[in-house]
C-alpha positions as CSV (number, residue, x, y, z in Angstrom):
1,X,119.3,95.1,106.5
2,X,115.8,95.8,105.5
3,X,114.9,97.5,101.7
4,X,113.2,98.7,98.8
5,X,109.9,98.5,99.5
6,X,109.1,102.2,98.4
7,X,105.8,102.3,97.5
8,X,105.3,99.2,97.2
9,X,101.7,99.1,96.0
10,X,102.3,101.3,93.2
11,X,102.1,98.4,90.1
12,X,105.2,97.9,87.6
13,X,104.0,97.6,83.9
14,X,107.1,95.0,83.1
15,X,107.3,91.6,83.7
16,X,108.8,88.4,82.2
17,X,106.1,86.2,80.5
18,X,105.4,83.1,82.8
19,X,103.8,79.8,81.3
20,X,101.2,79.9,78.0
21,X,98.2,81.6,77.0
22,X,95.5,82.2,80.1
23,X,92.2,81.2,80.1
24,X,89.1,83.3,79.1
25,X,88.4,85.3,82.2
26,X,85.3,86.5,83.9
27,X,83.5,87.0,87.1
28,X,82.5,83.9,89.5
29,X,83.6,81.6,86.9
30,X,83.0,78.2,88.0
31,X,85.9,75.9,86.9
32,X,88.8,75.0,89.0
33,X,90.3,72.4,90.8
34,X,90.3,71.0,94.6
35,X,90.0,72.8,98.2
36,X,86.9,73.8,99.6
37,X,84.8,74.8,96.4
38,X,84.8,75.0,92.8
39,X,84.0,78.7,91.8
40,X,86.8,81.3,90.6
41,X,87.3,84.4,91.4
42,X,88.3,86.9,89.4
43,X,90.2,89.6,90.6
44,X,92.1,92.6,89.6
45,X,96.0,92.8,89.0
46,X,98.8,94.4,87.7
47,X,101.6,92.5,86.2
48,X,104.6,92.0,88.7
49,X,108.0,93.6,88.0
50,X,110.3,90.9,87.9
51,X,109.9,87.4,87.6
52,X,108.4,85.4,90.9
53,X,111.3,84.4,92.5
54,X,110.6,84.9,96.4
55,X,113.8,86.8,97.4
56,X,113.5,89.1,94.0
57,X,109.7,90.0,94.1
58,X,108.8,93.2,97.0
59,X,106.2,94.7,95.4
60,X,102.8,94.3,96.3
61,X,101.4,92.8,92.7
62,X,104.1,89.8,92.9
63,X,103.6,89.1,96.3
64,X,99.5,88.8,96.2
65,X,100.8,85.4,94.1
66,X,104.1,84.6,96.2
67,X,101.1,84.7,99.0
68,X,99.2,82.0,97.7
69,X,102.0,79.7,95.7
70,X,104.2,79.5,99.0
71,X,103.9,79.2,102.9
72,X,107.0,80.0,105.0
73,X,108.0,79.3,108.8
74,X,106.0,81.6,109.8
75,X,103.0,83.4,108.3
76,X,101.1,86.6,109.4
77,X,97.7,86.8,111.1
78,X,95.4,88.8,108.8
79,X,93.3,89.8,111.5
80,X,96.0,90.5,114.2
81,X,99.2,90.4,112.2
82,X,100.9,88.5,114.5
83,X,103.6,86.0,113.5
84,X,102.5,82.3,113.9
85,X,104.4,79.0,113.0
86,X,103.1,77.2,110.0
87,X,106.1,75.5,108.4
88,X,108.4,76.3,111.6
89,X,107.9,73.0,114.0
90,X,109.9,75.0,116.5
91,X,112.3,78.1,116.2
92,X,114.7,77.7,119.1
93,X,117.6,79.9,120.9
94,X,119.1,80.9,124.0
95,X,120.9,83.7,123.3
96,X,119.1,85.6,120.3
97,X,121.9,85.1,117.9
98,X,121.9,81.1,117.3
99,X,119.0,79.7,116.3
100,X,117.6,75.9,115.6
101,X,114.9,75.7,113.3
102,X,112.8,72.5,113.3
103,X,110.2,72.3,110.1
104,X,106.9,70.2,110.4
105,X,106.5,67.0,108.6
106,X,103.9,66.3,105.6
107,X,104.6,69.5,103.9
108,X,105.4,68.8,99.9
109,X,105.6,71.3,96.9
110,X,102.9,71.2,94.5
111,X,105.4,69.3,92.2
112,X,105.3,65.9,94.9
113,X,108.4,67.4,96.3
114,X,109.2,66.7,100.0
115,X,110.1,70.5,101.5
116,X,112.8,69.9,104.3
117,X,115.6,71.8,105.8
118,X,117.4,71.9,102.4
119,X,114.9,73.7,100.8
120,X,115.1,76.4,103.3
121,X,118.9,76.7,103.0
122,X,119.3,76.3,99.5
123,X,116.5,79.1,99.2
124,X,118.5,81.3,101.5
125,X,122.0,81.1,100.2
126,X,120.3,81.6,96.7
127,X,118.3,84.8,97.6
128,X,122.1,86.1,99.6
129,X,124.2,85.4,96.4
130,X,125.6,88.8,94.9
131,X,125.6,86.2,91.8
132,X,122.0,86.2,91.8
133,X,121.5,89.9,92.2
134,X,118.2,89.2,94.3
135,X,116.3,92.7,95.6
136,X,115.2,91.0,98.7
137,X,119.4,89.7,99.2
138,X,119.3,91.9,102.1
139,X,117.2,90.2,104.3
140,X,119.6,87.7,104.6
141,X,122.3,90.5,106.0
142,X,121.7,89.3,109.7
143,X,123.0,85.8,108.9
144,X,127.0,85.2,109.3
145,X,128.6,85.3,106.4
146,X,126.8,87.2,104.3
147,X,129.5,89.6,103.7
148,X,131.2,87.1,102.0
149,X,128.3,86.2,99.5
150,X,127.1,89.8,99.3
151,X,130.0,92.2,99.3
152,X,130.1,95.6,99.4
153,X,132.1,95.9,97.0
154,X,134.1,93.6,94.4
155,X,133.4,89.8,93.9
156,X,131.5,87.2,96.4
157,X,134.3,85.0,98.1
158,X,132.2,82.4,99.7
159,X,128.7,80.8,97.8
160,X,127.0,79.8,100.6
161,X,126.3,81.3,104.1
162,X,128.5,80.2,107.2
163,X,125.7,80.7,109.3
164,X,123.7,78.3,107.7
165,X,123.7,74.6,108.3
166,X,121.5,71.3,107.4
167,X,121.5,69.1,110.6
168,X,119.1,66.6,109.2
169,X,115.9,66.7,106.9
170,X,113.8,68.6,109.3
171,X,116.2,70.6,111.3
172,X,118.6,73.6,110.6
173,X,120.9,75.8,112.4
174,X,120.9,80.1,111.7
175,X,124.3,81.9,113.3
176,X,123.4,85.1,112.9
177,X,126.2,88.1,113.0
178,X,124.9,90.1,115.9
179,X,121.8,89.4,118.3
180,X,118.5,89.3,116.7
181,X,115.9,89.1,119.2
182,X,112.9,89.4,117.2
183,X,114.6,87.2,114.0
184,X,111.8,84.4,114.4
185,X,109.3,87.1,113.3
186,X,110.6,87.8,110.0
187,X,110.3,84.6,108.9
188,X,107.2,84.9,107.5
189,X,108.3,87.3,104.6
190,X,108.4,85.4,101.0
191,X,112.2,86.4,100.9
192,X,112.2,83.4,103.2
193,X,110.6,80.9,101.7
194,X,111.6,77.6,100.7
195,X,112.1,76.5,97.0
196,X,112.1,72.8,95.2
197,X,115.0,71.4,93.9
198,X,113.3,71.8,90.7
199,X,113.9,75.7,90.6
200,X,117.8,74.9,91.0
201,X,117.7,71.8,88.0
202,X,115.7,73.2,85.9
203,X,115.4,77.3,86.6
204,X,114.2,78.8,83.1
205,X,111.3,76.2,83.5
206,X,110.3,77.0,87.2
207,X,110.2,80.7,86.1
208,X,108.1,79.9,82.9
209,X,105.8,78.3,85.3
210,X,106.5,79.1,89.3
211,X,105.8,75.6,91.7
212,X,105.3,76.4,95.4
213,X,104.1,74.5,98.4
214,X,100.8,77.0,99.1
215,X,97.6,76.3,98.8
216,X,97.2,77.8,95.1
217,X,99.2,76.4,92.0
218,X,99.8,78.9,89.0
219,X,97.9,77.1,85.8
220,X,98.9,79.9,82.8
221,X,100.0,83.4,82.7
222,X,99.6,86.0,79.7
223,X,101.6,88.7,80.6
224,X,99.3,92.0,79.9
225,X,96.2,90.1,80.0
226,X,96.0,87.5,82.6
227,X,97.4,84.9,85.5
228,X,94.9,82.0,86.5
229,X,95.7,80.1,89.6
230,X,93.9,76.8,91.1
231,X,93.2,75.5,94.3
232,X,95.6,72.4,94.8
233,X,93.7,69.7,96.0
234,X,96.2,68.0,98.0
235,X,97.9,71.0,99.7
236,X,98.2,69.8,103.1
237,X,98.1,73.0,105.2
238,X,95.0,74.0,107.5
239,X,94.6,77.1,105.5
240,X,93.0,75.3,102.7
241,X,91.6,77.2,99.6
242,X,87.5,78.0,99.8
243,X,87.3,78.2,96.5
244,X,88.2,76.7,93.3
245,X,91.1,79.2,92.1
246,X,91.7,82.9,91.6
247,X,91.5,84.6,88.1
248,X,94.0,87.5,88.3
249,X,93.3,89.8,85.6
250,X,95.8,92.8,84.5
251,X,94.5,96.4,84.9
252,X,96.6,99.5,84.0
253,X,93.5,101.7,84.8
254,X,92.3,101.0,88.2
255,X,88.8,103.1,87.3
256,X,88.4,100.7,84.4
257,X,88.7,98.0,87.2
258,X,85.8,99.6,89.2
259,X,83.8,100.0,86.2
260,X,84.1,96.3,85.4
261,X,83.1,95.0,89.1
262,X,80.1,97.3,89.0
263,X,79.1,96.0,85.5
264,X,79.4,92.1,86.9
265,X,82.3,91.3,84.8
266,X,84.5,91.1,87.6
267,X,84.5,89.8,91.4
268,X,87.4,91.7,93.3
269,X,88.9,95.4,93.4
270,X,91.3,95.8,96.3
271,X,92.6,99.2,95.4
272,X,89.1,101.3,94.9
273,X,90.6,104.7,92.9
274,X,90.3,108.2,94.7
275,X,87.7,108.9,91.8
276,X,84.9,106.4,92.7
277,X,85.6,107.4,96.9
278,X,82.6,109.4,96.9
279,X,80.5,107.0,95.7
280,X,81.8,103.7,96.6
281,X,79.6,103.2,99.5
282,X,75.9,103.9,97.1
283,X,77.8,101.4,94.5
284,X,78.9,98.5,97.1
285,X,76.9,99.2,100.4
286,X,78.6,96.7,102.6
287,X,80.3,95.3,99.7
288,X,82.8,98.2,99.9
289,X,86.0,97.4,102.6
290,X,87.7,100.4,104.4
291,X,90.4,98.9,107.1
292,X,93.7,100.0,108.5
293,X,97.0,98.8,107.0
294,X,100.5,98.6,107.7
295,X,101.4,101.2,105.0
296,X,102.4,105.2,105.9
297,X,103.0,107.7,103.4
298,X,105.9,110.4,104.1
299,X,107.8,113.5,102.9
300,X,111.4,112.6,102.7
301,X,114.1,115.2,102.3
302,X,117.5,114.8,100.5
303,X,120.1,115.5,103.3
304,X,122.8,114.8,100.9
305,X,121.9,118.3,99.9
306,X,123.6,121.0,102.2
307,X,120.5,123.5,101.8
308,X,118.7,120.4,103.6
309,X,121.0,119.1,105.5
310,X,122.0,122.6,107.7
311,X,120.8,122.4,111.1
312,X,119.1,125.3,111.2
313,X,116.5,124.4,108.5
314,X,114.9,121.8,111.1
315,X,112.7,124.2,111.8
316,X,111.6,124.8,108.3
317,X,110.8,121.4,108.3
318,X,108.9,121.6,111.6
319,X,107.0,124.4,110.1
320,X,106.2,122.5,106.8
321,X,104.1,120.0,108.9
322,X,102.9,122.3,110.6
323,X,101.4,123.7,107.5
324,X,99.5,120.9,106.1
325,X,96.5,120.3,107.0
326,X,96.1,116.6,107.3
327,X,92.4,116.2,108.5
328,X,90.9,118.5,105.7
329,X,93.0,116.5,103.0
330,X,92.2,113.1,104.2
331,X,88.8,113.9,104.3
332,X,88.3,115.6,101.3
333,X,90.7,114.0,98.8
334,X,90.6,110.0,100.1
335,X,87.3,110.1,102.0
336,X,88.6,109.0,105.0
337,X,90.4,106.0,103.5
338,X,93.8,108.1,104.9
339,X,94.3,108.8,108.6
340,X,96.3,111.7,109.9
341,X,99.7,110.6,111.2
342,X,100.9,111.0,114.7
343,X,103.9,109.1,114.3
344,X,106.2,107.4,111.8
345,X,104.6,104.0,112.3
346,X,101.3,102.5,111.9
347,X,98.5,101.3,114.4
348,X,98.2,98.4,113.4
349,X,101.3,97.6,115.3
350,X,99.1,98.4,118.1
351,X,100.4,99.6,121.7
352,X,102.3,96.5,122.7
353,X,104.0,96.8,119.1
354,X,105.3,100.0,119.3
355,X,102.4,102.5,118.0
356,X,102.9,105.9,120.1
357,X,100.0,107.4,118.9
358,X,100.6,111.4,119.3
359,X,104.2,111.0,119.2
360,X,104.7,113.5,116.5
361,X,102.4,116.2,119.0
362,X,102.5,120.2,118.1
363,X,104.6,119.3,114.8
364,X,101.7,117.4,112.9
365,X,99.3,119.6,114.0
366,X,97.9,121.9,111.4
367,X,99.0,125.1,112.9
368,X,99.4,127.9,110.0
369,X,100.6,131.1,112.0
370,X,103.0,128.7,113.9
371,X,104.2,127.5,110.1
372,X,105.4,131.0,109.0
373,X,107.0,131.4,112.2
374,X,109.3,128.6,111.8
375,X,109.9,128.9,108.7
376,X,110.9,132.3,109.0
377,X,113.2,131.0,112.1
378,X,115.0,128.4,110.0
379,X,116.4,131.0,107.5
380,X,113.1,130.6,104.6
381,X,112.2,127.5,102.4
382,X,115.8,126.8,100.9
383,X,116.0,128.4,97.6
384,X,112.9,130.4,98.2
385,X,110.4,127.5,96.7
386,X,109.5,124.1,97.6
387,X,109.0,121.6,95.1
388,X,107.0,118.0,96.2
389,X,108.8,115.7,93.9
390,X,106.2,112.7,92.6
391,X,105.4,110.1,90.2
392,X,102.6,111.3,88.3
393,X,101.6,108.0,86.0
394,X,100.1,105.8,88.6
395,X,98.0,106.2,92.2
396,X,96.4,109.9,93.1
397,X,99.1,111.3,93.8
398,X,98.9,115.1,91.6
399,X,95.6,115.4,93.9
400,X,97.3,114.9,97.5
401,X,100.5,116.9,96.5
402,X,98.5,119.6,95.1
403,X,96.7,119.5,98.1
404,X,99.3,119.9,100.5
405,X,101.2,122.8,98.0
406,X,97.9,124.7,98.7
407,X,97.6,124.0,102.5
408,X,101.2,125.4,102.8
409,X,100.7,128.3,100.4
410,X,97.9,129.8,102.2
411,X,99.9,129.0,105.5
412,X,102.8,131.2,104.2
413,X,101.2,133.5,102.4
414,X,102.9,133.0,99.2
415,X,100.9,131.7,96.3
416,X,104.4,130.1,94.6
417,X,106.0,128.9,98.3
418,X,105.1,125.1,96.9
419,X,104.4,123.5,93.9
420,X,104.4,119.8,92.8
421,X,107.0,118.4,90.2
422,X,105.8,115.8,88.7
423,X,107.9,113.1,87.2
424,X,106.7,110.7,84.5
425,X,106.9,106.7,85.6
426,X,107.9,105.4,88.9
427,X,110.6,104.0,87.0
428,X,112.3,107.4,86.5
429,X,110.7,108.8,89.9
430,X,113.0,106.0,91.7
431,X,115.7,106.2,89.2
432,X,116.2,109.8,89.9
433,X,116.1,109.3,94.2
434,X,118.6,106.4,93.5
435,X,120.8,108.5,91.8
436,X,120.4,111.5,94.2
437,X,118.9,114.1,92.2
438,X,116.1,115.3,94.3
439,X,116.3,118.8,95.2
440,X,113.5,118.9,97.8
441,X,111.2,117.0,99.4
442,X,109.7,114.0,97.9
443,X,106.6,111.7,98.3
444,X,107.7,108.4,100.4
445,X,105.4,105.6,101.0
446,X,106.2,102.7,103.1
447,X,104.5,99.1,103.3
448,X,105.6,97.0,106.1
449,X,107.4,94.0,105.0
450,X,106.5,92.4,108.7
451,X,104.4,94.0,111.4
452,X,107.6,95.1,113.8
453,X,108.5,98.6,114.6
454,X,111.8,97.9,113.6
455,X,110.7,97.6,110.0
456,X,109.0,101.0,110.1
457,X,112.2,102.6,111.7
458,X,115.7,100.6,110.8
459,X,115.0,100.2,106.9
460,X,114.4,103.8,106.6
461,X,116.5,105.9,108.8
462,X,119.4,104.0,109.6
463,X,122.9,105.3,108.1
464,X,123.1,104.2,104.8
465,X,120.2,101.5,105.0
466,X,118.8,100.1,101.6
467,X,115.4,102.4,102.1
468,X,117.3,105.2,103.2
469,X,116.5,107.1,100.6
470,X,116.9,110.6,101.8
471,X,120.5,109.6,103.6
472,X,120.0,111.0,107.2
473,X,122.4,109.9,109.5
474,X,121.9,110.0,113.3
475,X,124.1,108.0,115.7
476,X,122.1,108.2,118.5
477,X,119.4,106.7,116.2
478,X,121.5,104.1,115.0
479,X,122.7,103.1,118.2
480,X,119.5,102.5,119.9
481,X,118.2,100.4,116.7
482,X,121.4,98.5,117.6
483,X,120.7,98.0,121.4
484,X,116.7,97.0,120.3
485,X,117.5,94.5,118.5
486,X,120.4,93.2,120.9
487,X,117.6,93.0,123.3
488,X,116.2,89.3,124.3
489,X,113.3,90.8,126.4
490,X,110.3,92.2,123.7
491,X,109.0,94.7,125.2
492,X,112.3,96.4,126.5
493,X,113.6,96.1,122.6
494,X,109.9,97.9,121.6
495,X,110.5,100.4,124.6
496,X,114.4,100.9,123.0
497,X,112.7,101.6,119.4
498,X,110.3,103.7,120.5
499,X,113.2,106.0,122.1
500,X,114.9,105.8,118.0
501,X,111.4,107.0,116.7
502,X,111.9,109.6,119.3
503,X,115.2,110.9,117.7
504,X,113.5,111.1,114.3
505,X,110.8,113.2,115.5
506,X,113.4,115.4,117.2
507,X,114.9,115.6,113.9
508,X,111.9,115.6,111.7
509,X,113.7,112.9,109.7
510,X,110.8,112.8,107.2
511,X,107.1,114.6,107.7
512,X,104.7,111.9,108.6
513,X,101.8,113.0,106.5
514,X,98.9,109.8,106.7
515,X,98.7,106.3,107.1
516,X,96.9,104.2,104.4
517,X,93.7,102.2,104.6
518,X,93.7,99.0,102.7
519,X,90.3,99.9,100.3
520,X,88.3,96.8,97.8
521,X,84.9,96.3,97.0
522,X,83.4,92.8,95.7
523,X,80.8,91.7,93.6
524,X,77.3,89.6,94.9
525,X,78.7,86.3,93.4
526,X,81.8,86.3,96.3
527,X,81.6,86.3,100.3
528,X,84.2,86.2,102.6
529,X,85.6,88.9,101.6
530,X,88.7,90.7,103.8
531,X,92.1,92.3,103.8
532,X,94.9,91.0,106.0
533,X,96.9,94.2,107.4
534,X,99.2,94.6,104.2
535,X,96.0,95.8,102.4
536,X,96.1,92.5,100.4
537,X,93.2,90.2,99.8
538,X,93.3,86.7,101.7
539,X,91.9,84.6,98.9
540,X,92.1,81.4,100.4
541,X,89.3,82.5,102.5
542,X,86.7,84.1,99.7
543,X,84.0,82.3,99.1
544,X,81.8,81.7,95.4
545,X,78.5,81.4,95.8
């Protein structure tokens, strides 16, 4: 069900032009329209990958401005990440598997447009079309029918879902295929939100210029240089914007970025670069932010390769994570803006989500004599060598794998047991896991799409699931995901997922390496200034002084 969200905070460098020239840029600007003031904030960026269609956008750079442009059913806590109502009147079932959605009134589109029940369904059945070729269409997979619009294989038979049906402005019906229990929650993911009629009359002019129903509206975008968006005075959500609108300007060198906000010519990093770690804190003092996020980064394996795939060579793997030394490389290359992993998860789930903090026990813990030994157990490194597969043109990641290649090394012994391989652009880094061609283990990082357990664990080791990039297959995995989220009661479907993070450890699916702090520093001219657990910046809430 779940998808391609691989490393989702690593920016694309492609994306279709949207709307006409931007406006001159620079920091704590002081034009812009309503909401509750009239300085902009300027902010850095990288240009989205496709254009901002909600069920084709899941990367992090399009969906900082899906964020402000649109508000769904449900939307995310920043502080707690809990799922609240916002458009969602009332999400009602009795069985976890047919649901009545009723939508508030007084909720328009920036355009004048009433949003109602149709936009919801239309949006749906749009972002589930095969036609469409959507990379969110799988979100939709729970909902009956969807076979039909998103086959497999060969042509869509059916152009809307079965399972989805208008019963009057404000109220719609959801039949999904199987129980969901915790279906309500994922409502708040921008796959899910509602578009104007105006995107279906007139859709080469909504993409030129995107209309929502948040509390920002886009003014112009420049792709390469610029996107400017403006607080929209008669948004009639609580969550109005503080400011006057958010400049969002296009970095390919996040070190320039830094360089620019400690020169006052910009307001807003939110990705401070491993470079400027060390100093950060003298820069920004308490102007520098540091805070957990839903975002782990793995080693994956391809088990579509028999050298990886034997069962004896679990052991190598064991002794792999045993070999890295996760507290020295946190500390040392990320200044504690990465926190050893324990499990496969995150804690920001917290304990009542899911987090089993220790899970992974003896086989995360840097243990080098150990290492060798089950190494040596599993039959040797598979081809005598292992080699860290990465993409080497954005992010640090040459430093971490480097890192780990010389934590293992000196475990084993052997000078040449691990080296990095780096691969140009993401672009051909992804291409080649698409297409099966990695020969060892490979960098993996994960951003939740919603805070649930489930979207740590189904997306990424369930057979033959969209993120399942490695291909491991366990059916006493997969048949515990399918009992959680049959389950009505919450905590005995958490309790059920925990038990399929289990198997994964007992399998050493992937080596959990760290979990990922959402970093950003801001200038004197903002206030207000926090991440929501997806490492993202809530804007509405930054204040210009």
């Amino acid at each position: 069900m779940r998808g391609v969200r691989r490393a989702p905070w690593v920016a694309a460098a492609t994306a279709v032009v949207l709307g006409v020239t931007a406006t001159a840029c620079g920091g704590g600007g002081d034009s812009g329209g309503g909401g509750g003031g009239s300085g902009v904030v300027s902010s850095s960026w990288g240009d989205p990958q496709n254009p901002l269609e909600p069920a084709n956008t899941n990367e992090v750079q399009g969906g900082k401005v899906l964020d402000m442009i649109f508000r769904g059913l449900k939307r995310y806590n920043a502080d707690t990440g809990a799922a609240e109502d916002m458009l969602a009147e009332k999400i009602d079932t009795s069985d976890s598997q047919n649901f009545t959605i009723t939508v508030k009134d007084g909720w328009k589109f920036s355009n004048g447009e009433d949003v109602t029940s149709q936009s919801f369904v239309d949006a749906w059945n749009y972002g589930a079309s095969l036609k469409n070729n959507q990379k969110n269409a799988y979100f939709f997979g729970y909902i009956e029918g969807y076979d039909k619009v998103h086959p497999d294989s060969g042509e869509q038979s059916a152009d809307t879902l079965s399972g989805l049906k208008v019963v009057d402005p404000k109220t719609f019906t959801v039949k999904l295929n199987q129980k969901f229990s915790t279906f309500p929650d994922t409502l708040g993911y921008a796959a899910f939100a509602p578009l104007p009629r105006a995107f279906f009359d007139d859709h080469a002019a909504w993409l030129s210029k995107p209309v929502g129903n948040g509390p920002y509206a886009i003014e112009s975008y420049t792709n390469g240089s610029q996107m400017s968006l403006r607080a929209w005075a008669d948004y009639p959500g609580s969550d109005k914007a503080k400011n006057g609108g958010i400049d969002l300007k296009v970095y390919t060198d996040n070190n320039t970025a830094y360089t620019d906000l400690i020169a006052g010519n910009l307001d807003l990093v939110d990705d401070i670069p491993a470079a400027q770690l060390g100093n950060v804190g003298a820069d920004l003092g308490d102007r520098y932010i540091n805070t957990p996020a839903g975002i782990i980064q793995t080693l994956a394996f391809p088990f579509y390769d028999p050298a990886w795939s034997d069962s004896k060579v679990l052991k190598v793997r064991q002794g792999l994570s045993r070999a890295i030394d996760r507290k020295q490389i946190t500390e040392t290359i990320f200044h504690k803006t990465r926190t050893p992993a324990t499990d496969w998860t995150s804690p920001v789930l917290g304990e009542d989500g899911g987090f089993q903090d220790g899970l992974c026990g003896d086989s995360c813990d840097y243990d080098p004599a150990a290492a060798k030994k089950l190494v040596d157990e599993g039959g040797g490194l598979p081809g005598g060598q292992v080699k860290i597969s990465y993409n080497s043109d954005t992010g640090s990641h040459k430093e971490w794998v480097d890192a780990v290649c010389n934590s293992i090394n000196n475990a084993l012994g052997n000078d040449t047991a691990c080296v990095g391989n780096p691969i140009g652009t993401f672009a051909d880094f992804r291409n080649q896991i698409t297409d099966r061609k990695m020969s060892g283990p490979f960098r993996a990082g994960w951003q939740m799409d919603y805070p649930l357990i489930q979207n740590f664990l189904q997306p990424l080791y369930y057979t033959n699931a969209s993120s399942n990039d490695g291909k491991w297959s366990n059916k006493d995995f997969d048949k515990l995901v399918d009992q959680a989220n049959a389950e009505t009661d919450q905590a005995k479907a958490v309790g059920l997922f925990q038990q399929a993070e289990e198997v994964v450890r007992d399998n050493m699916a992937a080596i959990p390496l760290w979990y990922q702090n959402g970093s950003a520093g801001y200038s004197q001219q903002i206030s207000q200034v926090k991440l929501n657990q997806f490492s993202v910046p809530v804007y509405n809430e930054i204040e210009v002084s």
